[in-house]
Structures are given as C-alpha cells and as structure tokens.
C-alpha positions in Angstrom: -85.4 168.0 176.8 -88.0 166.1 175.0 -89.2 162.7 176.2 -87.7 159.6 174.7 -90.8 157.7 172.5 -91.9 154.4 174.1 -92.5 153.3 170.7 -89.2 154.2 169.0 -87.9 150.4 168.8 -91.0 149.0 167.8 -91.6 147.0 164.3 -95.1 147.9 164.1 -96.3 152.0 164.2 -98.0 153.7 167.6 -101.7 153.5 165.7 -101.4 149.3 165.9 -100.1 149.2 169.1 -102.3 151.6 170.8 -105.5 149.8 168.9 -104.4 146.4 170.2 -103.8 147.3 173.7 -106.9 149.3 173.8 -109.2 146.5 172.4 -107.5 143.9 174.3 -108.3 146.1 177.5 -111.4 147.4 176.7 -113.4 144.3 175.2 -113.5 140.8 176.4 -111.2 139.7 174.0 -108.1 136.9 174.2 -105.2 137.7 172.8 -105.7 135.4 169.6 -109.0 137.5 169.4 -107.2 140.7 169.4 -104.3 139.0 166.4 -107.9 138.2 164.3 -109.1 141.2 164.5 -105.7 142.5 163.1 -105.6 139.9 160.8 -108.9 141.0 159.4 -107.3 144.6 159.0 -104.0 142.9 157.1 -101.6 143.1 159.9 -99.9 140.1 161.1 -99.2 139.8 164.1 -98.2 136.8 166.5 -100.6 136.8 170.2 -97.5 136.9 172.3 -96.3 140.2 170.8 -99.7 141.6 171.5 -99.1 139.7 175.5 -96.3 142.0 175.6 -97.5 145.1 174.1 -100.7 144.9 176.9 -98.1 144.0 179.6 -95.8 147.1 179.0 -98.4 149.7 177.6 -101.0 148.4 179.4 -100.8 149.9 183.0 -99.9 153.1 181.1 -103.1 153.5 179.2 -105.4 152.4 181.9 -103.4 155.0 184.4 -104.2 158.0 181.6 -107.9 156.9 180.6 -109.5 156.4 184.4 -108.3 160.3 184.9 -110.5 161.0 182.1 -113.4 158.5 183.2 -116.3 160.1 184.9 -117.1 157.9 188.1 -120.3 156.3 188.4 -121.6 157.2 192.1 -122.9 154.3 194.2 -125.8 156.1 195.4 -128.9 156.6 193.3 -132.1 158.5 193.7 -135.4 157.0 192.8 -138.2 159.9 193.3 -140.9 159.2 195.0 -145.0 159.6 193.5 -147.7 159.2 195.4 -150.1 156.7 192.9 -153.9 158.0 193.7 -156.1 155.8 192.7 
C-alpha cells in the first residue's frame, strides 16, 4: 500500500515547502527572512505558514538529514616535528 503524501493538502507544491523548511533550518534566518527570500523568488507567502511548515516538517527533515551527516570526531591529531635549529 503506498504511503499517504504529507504534502497532499497543501496550497503550495513539495519544492516550496521543502526549500523553506530547509533554509529556515539550515541558515540563521527568522521566519520573515525566510517569506523575503520567497518573496524575492515571486511566492507569497505569510511567516506563520512557514512557522507551521518548520513545526510539522521540521523534526522530519532534520531526523532524515543527520543519518546522512558525517560526524565530526571530538578528537584531533596535531603531528608532532621536531624544529632543529
């Protein structure tokens, strides 16, 4: 059975949403950067719709990307030279 769309009762398409959520998380952006940004692109929308959009597609975007993040390790190696002088 295939899986129901979380974007089937949506007014704007998948692309929009994903791009909002993704800038919005990814950037230190408010949400009345994020609408600008859009704006700038000829979409209009209002900074609570993109409040909602980050609070529902949000924790699902963040749980699929850090699978495909490579962790940073907390240990680092700096070699060692001898200087000779």
């Amino acid at each position: 059975m295939p899986r129901k769309s979380p974007f089937k009762h949506h007014r704007f398409a998948r692309q929009i949403i994903l791009c909002a959520v993704r800038w919005y998380l990814r950037y230190p952006l408010s949400y009345q950067d994020v609408v600008d940004l859009l704006e700038e692109r000829g979409i209009n929308v209002d900074r609570s719709t993109v409040y909602r959009w980050v609070i529902k597609f949000g924790p699902q975007i963040t749980k699929r990307t850090e699978k495909r993040l490579r962790r940073a390790s907390v240990d680092w190696h700096v070699p060692s030279r001898q200087i000779t002088l």
